[in-house]
Structures are given as C-alpha cells and as structure tokens.
C-alpha positions as CSV (number, residue, x, y, z in Angstrom):
1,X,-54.4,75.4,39.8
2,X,-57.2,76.2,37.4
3,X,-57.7,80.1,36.6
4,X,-60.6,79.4,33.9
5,X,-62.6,82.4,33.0
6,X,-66.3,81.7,32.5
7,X,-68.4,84.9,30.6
8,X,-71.8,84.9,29.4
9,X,-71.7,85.5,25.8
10,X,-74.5,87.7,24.2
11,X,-73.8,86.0,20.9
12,X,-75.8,83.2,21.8
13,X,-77.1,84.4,25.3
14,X,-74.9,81.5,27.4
15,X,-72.2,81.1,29.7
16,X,-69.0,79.9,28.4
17,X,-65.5,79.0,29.0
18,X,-63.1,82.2,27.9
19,X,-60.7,79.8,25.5
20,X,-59.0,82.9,23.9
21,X,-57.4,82.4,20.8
22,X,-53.8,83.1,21.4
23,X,-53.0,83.2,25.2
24,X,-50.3,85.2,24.6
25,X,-52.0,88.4,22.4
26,X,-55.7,88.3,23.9
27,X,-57.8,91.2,22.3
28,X,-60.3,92.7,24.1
29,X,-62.1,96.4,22.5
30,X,-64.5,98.6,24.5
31,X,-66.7,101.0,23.2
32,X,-65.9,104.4,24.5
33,X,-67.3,107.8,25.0
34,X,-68.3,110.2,22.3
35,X,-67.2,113.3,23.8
36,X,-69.8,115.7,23.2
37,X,-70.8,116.2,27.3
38,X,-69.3,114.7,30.3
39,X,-69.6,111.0,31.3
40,X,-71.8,110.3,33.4
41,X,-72.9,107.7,36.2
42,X,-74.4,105.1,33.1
43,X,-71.3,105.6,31.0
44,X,-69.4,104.8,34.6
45,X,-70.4,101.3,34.8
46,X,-68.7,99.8,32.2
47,X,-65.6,101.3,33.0
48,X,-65.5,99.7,35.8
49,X,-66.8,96.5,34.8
50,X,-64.3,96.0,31.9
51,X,-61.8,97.3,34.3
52,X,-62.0,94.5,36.5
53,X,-62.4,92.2,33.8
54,X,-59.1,93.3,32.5
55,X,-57.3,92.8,35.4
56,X,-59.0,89.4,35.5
57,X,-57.3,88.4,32.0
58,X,-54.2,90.3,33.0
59,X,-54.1,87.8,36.5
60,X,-54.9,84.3,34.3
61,X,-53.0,84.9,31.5
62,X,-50.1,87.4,32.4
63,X,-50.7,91.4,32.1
64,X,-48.5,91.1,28.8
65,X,-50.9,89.1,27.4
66,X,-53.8,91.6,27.1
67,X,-54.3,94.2,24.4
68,X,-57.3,96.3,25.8
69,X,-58.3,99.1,22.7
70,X,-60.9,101.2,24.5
71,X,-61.6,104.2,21.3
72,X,-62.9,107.7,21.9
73,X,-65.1,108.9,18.9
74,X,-64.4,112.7,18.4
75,X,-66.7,113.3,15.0
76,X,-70.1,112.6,15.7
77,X,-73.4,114.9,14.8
78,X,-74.3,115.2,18.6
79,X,-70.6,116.3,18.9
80,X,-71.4,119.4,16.0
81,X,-74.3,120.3,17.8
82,X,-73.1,120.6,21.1
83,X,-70.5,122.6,19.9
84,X,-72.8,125.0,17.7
85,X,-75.0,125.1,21.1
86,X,-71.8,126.0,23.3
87,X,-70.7,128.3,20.5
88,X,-67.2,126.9,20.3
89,X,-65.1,124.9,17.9
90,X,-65.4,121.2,17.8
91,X,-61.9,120.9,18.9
92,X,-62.3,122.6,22.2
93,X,-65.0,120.8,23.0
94,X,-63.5,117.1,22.5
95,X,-60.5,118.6,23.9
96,X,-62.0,119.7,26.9
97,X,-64.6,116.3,27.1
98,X,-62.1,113.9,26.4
99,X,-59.9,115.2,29.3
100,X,-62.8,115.2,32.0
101,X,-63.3,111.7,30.9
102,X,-59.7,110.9,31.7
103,X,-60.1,112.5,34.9
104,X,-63.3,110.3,35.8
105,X,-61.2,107.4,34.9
106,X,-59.0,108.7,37.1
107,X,-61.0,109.1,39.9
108,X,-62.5,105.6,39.5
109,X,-59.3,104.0,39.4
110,X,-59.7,102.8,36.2
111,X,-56.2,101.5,34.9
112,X,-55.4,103.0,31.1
113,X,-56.2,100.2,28.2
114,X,-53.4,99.0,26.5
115,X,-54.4,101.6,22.8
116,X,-57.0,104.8,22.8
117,X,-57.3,105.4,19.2
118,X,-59.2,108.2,18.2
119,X,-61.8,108.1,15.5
120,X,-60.3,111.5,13.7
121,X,-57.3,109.7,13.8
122,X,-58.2,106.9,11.6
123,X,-60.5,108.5,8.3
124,X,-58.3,107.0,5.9
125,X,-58.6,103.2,7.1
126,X,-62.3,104.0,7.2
127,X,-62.6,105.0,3.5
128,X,-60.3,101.6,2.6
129,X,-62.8,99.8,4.3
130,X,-66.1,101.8,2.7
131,X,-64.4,100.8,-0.5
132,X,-63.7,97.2,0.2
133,X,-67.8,97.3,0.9
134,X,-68.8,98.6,-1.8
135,X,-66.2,96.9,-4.4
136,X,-67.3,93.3,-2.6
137,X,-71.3,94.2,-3.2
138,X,-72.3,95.3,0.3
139,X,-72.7,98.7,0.2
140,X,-74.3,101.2,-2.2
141,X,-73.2,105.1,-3.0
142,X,-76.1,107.4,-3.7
143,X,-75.7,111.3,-3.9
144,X,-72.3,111.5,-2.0
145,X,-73.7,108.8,0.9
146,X,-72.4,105.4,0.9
147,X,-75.3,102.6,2.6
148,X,-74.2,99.3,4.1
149,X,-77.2,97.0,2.1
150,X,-77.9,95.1,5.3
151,X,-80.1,92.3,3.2
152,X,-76.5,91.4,1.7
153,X,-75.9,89.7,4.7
154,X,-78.0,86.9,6.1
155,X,-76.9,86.7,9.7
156,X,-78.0,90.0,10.7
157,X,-79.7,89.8,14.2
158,X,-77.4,86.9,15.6
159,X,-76.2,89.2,18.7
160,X,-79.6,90.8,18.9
161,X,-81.2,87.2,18.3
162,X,-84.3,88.8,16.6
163,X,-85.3,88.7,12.9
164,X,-84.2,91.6,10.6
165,X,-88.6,93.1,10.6
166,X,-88.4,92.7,14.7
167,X,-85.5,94.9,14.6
168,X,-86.8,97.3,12.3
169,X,-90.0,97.3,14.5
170,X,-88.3,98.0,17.3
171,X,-86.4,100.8,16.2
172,X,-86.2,104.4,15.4
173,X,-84.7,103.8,11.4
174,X,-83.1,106.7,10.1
175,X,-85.8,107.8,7.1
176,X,-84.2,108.6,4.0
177,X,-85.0,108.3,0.5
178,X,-81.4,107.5,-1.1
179,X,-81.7,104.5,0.7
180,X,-82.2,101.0,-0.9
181,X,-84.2,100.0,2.2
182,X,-85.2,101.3,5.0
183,X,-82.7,99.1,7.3
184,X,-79.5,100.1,5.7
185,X,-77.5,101.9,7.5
186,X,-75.3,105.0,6.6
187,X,-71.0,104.5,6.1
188,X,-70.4,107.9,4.8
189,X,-72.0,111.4,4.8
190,X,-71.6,114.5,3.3
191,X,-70.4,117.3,5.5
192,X,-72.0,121.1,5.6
193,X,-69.7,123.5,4.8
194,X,-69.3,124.4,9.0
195,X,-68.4,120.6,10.1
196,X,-65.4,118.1,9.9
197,X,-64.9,116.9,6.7
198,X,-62.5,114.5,5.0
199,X,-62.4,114.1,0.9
200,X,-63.4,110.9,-0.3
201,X,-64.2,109.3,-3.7
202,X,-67.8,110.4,-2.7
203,X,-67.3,113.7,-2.1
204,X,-66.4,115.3,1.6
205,X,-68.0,114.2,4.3
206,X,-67.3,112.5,7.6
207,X,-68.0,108.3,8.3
208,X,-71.1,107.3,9.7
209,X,-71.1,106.2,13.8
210,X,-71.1,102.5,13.4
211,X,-67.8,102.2,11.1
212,X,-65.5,103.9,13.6
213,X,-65.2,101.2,15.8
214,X,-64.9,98.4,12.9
215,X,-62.1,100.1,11.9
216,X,-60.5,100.9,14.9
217,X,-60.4,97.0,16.9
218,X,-59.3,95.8,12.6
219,X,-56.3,97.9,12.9
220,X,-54.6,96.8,17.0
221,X,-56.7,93.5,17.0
222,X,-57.2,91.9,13.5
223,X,-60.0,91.0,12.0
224,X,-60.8,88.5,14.6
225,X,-60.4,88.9,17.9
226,X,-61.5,87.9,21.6
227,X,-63.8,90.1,23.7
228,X,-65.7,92.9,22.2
229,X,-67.6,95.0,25.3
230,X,-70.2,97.9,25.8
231,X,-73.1,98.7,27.4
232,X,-76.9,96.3,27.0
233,X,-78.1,99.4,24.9
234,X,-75.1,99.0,22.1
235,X,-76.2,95.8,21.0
236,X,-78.5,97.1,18.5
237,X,-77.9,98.7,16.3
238,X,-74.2,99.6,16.9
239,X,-72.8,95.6,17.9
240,X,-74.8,94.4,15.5
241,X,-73.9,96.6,12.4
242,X,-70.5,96.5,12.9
243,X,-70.4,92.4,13.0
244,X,-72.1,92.5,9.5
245,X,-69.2,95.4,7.9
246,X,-66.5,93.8,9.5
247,X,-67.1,90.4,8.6
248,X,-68.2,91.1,4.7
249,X,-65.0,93.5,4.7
250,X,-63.2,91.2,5.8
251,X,-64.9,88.1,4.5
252,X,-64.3,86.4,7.9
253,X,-66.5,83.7,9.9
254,X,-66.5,85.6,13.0
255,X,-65.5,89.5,14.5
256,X,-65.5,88.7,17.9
257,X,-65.5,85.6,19.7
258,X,-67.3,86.5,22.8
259,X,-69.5,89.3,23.3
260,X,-69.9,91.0,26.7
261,X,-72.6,93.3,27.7
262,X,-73.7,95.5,31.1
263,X,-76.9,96.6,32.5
264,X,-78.6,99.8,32.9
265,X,-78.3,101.7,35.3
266,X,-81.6,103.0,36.2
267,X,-83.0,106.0,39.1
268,X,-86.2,105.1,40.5
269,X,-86.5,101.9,38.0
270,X,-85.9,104.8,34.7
271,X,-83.6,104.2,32.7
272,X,-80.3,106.7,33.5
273,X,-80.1,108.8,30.3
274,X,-79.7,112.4,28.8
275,X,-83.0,112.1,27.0
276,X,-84.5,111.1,30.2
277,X,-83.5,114.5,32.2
278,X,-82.0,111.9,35.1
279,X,-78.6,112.2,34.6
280,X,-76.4,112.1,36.9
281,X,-72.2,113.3,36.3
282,X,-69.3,111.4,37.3
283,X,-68.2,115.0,38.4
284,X,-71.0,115.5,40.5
285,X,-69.8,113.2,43.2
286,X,-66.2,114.5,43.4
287,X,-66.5,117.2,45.8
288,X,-68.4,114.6,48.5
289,X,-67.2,111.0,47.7
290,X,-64.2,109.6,47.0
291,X,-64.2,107.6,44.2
292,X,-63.8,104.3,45.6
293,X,-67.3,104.9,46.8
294,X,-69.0,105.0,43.4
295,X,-66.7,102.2,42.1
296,X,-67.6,99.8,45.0
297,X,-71.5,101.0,44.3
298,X,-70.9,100.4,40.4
299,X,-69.8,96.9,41.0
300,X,-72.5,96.1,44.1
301,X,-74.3,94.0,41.6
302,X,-73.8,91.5,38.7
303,X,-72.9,93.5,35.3
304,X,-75.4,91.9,33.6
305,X,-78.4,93.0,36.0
306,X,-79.8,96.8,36.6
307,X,-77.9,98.7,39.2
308,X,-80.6,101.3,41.0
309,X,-78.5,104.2,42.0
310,X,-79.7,106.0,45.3
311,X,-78.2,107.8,48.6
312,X,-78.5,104.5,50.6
313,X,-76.5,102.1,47.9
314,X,-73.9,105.5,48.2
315,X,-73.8,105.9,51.6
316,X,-73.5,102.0,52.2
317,X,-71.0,101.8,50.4
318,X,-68.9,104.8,52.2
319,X,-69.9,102.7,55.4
320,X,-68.2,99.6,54.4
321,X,-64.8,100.9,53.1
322,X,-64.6,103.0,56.5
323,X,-64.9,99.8,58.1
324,X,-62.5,98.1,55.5
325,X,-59.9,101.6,55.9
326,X,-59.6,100.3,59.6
327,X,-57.5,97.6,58.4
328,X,-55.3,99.6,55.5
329,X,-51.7,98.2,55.2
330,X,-49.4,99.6,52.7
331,X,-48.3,96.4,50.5
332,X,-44.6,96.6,49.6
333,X,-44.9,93.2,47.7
334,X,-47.4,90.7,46.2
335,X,-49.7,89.5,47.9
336,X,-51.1,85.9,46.1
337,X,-55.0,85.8,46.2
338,X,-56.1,82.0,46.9
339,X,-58.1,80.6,44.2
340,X,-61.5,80.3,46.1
341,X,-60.8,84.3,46.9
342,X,-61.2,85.3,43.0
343,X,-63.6,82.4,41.4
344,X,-66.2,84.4,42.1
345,X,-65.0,86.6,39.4
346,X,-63.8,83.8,37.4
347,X,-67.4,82.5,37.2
348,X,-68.8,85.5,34.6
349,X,-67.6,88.9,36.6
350,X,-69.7,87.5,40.0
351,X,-68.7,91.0,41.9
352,X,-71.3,90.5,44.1
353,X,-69.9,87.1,45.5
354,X,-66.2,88.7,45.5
355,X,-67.2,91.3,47.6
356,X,-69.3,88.7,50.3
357,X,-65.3,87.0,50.3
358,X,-63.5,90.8,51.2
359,X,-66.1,90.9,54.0
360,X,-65.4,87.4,55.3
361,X,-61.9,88.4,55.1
362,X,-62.4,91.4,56.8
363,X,-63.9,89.6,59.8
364,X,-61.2,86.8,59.9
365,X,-58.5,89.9,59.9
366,X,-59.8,92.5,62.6
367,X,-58.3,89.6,65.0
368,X,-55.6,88.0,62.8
369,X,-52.4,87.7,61.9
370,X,-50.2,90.4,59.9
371,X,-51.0,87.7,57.0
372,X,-54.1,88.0,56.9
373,X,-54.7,91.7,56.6
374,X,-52.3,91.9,54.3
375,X,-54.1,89.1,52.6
376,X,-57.9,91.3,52.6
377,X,-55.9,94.1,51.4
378,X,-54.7,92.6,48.9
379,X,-57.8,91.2,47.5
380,X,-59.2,94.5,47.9
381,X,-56.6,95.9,45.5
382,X,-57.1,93.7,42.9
383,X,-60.4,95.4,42.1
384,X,-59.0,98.6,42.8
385,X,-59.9,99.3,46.4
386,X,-58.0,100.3,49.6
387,X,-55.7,101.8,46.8
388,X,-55.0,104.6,48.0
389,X,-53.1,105.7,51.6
390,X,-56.0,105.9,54.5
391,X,-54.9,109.5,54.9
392,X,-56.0,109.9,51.5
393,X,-59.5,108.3,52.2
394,X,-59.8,110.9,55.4
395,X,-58.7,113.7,53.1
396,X,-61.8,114.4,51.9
397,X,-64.0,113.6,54.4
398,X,-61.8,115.8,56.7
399,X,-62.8,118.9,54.1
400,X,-66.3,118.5,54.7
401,X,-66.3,119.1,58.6
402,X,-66.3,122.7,59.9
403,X,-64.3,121.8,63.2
404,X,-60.9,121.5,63.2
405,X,-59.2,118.9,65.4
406,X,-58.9,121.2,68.7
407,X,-62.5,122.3,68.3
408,X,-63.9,118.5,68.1
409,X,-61.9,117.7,71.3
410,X,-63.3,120.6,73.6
411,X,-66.9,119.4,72.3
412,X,-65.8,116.6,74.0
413,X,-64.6,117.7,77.3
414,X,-67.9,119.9,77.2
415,X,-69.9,117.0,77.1
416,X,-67.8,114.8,79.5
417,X,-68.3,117.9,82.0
418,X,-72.0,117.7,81.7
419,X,-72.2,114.1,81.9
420,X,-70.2,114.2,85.2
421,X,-72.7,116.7,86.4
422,X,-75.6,114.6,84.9
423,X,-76.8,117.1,82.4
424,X,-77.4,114.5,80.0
425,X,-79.8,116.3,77.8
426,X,-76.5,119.0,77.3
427,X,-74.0,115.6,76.8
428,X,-76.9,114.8,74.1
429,X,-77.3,117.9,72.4
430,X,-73.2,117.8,71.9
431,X,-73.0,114.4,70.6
432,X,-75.8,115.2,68.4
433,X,-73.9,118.3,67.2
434,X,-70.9,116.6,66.5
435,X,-72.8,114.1,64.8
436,X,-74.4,116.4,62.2
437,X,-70.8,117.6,61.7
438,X,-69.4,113.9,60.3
439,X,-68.3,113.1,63.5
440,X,-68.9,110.3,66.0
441,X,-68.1,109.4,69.4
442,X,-67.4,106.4,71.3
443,X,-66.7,105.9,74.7
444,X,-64.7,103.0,76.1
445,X,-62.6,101.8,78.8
446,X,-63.9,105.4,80.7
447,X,-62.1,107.2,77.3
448,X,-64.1,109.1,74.9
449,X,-63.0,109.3,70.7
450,X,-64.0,110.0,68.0
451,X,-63.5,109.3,64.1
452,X,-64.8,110.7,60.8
453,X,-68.8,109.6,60.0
C-alpha cells in the first residue's frame, strides 16, 4: 500500500516525490501572521492549505512524526505604526491580534502546529546568528545597522529563479545610503526611543523582518529541514533572503528541501490585499457562515492557482455541505480511507479531485449501507469537514431566521388552506415568504416540510 506524497517544489518549479529526511522527525515551518491587523481572507488560505497538508504527512508517516513550527512575528514597523495610529501599546495590540487569529484558526478548523514561537521570544538567537554573519564575511555593520551583503552569496535567485538585476528590477529596494549595495538587505536596526528595542553589540535596536523566521525553524527544526511554506508573494524577497542567511550562517548545502507555495487570492481578478482597499476579514464571515463554508471555498481549487472569492463560490459551497449534513454520523472509531479516496491529495494537494471523490461518495451513500456513510464521513473529516455535530451546522443558520419553529408551521397550514381552496397566488406568496426567510418547503407523499435554506 503506497502513501507517496508528490509536491511541486518552487525550488526548481517541478513536481516531486516528498522523500523526507528522517520519517520519523519530519520538519515542516509556515510563515505566520504579523499581528498588526486581523487576518484576513488571503492570509486564510494558507492555513488551510498547510492544514491539510499536515494532516496528509501526519496520515503517511504517523501524526508523531511531524514537527509543524508555524511563528507569529510580534516586532515589526507596520506593527509600531498601527499601534501609534490606534494609540495603544504594542503589547495590547499583538495581544489582542494574535488572539483573533487564534480564534480564525479556530473557526477554520485549523488543528494547532506542533511549536508557535514568537519572534520577541527569540532576540538573543537572532543576534548569535547576526554575529555568526558578520564574523563569517556576509554581513556588514554601518552606523548601528547590520546588512546581509547579498553579492557574498552566489545562489541568490534559485527559489525566485531570476538573476540578482531582475530581482532588483522588479522590486521596491529599501534606499539607503549605509548600504554597500543597493540589494542588501537589513539584519538589525536601530530603535527610536518609543519602540521595542533589545541591546546588541550594535547598539539597541530590534532585527530586521527576514531574520525572524531563519532563526526560528534553526532552533525546533535544524539547520536543514523538510517543507518550508507561505504564500506565492513570500518568495521574494522574504524565502529567498532567508535561504542565503541561513545557509552562510550555517554554512549548509541546503535550508529546506522542498519549498511549497499558494496562490492569490484575488476579487474581481485584483489581487486581495490591504494596499489594495479589497480586503476582506476572516471575522467578517462569522456572524453568517459557518466556517466550514470558507474552508471548503478556500480549498475549491488547487493551492497553486488563484482562488476568485465571490457570493456564488460562498453560497455554493453552503449548498453542498447542506446536502453533505444530510448524511452526518457521529464516528465513535476510525474510519480507514481507501487509497484511491486520498491520492488525489497525495498527487501535490489535488483538493479539487478530493472533493469530486466526497461527492461520488456522497451519491453512493444517500442509498447505502451504514458503511458507507460512515465511510464519506469519514473522508470528509480528514480535511476537516462534517466536524462538527449537524445541530451545530443548523445553529447558526437557525439565528438568522425571524420565525421560530411554531411560526414556520402555521405559514404552512396557511398555505395548505389556500391551496385546498385554489388560491394559489396566496399558497405562492407564502412559500415565497418563507423563502426569503431561509426556509424552504417541499411537499411529498401529500406532506408538506421544510428545512433551513
């Protein structure tokens, strides 16, 4: 029974076999959130997406096996600035940030990663490894900044696959005349006399963005390790500057072994993003839709292609797991998934294709045995769906309709009454009213009933 993982790697832009390097400590780090404003739709998608893929590794390889370090950076300049903007400290606001997030990963039903360092939490391994830069000739100090000389090393624009002027081209570079060159990159800061700041052999100041996460996957993962993940837009600069400081720190021949990358998520074809004005919050959605809808939506199409996010994907999505709810069981035990159930996933993440097999399954349980909806169920579970208790999945649609129970029921007999005495532009004006309340009817058999829209 074969449970081979194939993943398209960015570091050379192919599919490959997943041949991790110790089966039995497999390494995985995901960029988190800097938690200066709440997540929102675009930061959503690769929780999900390296969600599923951890439950993948955790299936093939035993959920011991997997070490999943997703960080959350909590010093950042867009962190100081939202704070001074708010008017409150910097602690309140990751405090406060850093919880919502927890709560969208909540309500995505996200499982926790195995570590979540904290940036603030690690300073002092970051100055060890500014120093190991600087003492092994990669990186410069100049007025109380420290630069990472990015000439110093010569594969700079693997992951990116584009020469270092390309990059440079293609980029807003940070201007600044202490600088060597123009591409280098900034390890350490000085700090105002209003922001965090940590004492260093160049002064106070605070490390630069790119280091953080260098640091962070060195200390639970080593200096080499297996999957390193993020969104399409972290490639350059962030990927690709931290694969040239960790390897010269660490005067290694590799920092991750396979690199994996998600699309955009885009509105109207734009690009999903603060500087855009398009953005839409995780905590926007809560009060409407539970959030297996958004995680069904965020997974509707490969991770590696654009998602476009709009009502109809949303209320499609809400369609099918009302249809899916129909068959909820609550699974006491273990349910094993047949191989050509997940291979879809096994073949590089193919959600799409895993979600044709649940509706397959679907259709092969409405008439089946107890076996096989526990069977559809299951597979539904194991990329977090049908997780929770169907009255849970009514519960909020329940709050949004004005009628009670008793209320929908006379609406009912009022319409069966003017049916009877063929009023049927009366029977049509109640159905239509309990249909712009969430509600629809059926009749059958000479019965009429009625369930949430």
């Amino acid at each position: 029974m074969t449970k081979d993982i194939f993943l398209t790697n960015s570091l050379g832009g192919k599919k490959e076999k997943f041949v991790p390097t110790n089966e039995k400590a497999i390494g995985m780090y995901v960029c988190g959130p800097t938690v200066y404003d709440d997540p929102h739709i675009g930061n959503a998608r690769p929780l999900v997406v390296f969600d599923i893929l951890f439950k993948l590794l955790k299936d093939s390889f035993g959920k011991d096996s997997i070490n999943y370090i997703r960080n959350i950076t909590d010093v950042d300049d867009k962190i100081i600035k939202a704070a001074n903007e708010k008017n409150i400290s910097i602690n309140d606001l990751t405090s406060k940030i850093t919880q919502n997030f927890h709560d969208d990963c909540k309500y995505l039903i996200c499982d926790k990663p195995t570590e979540e360092p904290r940036a603030t939490d690690n300073i002092e391994l970051m100055i060890e490894m500014i120093s190991e830069l600087i003492n092994k000739g990669y990186a410069y100090s100049q007025n109380n900044h420290v630069y990472f000389e990015v000439k110093k090393f010569n594969e700079y624009g693997k992951l990116s696959n584009k020469n270092l002027d390309e990059l440079i081209a293609g980029s807003r570079v940070e201007v600044s005349e202490l600088k060597k060159n123009p591409e280098d990159f900034v390890l350490w800061k000085p700090s105002n006399d209003n922001e965090p700041s940590w004492n260093s052999p160049w002064g106070k100041g605070r490390p630069g963005w790119h280091l953080e996460c260098s640091v962070m996957s060195k200390r639970y993962l080593g200096n080499e390790f297996d999957i390193h993940g993020g969104g399409r837009d972290l490639i350059f600069p962030h990927h690709e500057n931290e694969i040239a400081q960790s390897r010269c720190a660490n005067q290694t021949n590799s920092f991750a072994k396979y690199w994996v990358h998600n699309g955009f998520i885009t509105m109207s074809n734009e690009k999903m993003a603060k500087s855009q004005g398009n953005i839409l919050r995780i905590r926007d959605f809560k009060q409407k839709y539970n959030g297996q809808v958004l995680r069904l939506a965020l997974i509707s199409a490969h991770y590696r292609q654009g998602l476009d996010w709009n009502d109809k994907l949303i209320s499609e999505c809400e369609k099918t797991l009302d249809k899916w709810y129909s068959l909820y069981i609550k699974l006491d035990d273990e349910v094993s998934i047949p191989n050509e159930i997940l291979n879809p996933l096994r073949d590089d993440l193919n959600t799409p294709g895993y979600i044709a097999n649940l509706h397959e399954l679907f259709s092969k349980a409405i008439n089946g045995s107890e076996e096989d909806k526990k069977l559809f169920n299951s597979a539904c579970n194991f990329i977090g769906l049908l997780t929770q208790s169907k009255e849970e999945w009514l519960k909020l649609k329940k709050s949004k309709i004005s009628l009670s129970d008793d209320e929908i029921n006379l609406k009912i007999k009022e319409r069966n009454n003017a049916r009877d005495q063929k009023n049927y532009e009366l029977a049509d004006k109640i159905r239509k009213e309990l249909s712009d309340n969430g509600i629809l009817i059926e009749d059958k058999d000479g019965k009429t009933t009625w369930k949430l829209k």
